[in-house]
C-alpha positions in Angstrom: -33.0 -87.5 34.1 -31.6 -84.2 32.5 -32.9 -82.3 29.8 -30.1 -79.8 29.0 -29.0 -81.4 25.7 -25.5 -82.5 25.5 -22.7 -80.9 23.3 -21.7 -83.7 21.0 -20.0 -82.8 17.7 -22.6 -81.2 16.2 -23.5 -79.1 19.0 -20.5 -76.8 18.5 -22.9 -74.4 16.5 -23.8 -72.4 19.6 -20.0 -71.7 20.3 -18.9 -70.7 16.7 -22.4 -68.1 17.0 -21.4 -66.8 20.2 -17.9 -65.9 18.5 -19.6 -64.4 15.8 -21.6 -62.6 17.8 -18.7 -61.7 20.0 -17.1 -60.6 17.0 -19.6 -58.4 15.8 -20.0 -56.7 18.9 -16.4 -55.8 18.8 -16.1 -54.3 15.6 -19.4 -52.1 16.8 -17.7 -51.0 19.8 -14.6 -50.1 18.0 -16.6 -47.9 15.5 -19.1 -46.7 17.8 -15.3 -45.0 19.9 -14.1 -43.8 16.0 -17.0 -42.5 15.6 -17.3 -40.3 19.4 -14.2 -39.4 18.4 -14.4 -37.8 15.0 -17.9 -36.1 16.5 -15.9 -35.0 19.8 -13.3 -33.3 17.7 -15.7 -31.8 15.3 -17.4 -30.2 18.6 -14.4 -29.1 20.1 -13.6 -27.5 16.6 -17.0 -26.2 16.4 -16.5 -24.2 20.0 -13.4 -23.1 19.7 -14.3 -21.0 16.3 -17.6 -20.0 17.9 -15.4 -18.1 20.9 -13.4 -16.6 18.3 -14.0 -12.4 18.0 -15.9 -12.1 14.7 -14.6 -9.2 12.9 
């Protein structure tokens, strides 16, 4: 006999967490790029000003 539970109607919990969680992890990945980018930029900014002659 088994003992992996079946999926019946109420077992769909586990698939509407693992979209939630799915969906989470998106959203953190898209703000975790917005986020290297803004502090890429702010670097590259940051360099360029410190190779500028300083009168």
């Amino acid at each position: 006999m088994s003992t992996t539970p079946t999926t019946g109607s109420t077992g769909g919990g586990a698939d509407a967490a693992i979209e939630k969680m799915t969906a989470a992890f998106d959203s953190a990945i898209e703000k975790s790029a917005e986020i290297t980018k803004v502090t890429t930029e702010k670097k590259t900014e940051l360099d360029a000003a410190k190779q500028r002659p300083q009168n």
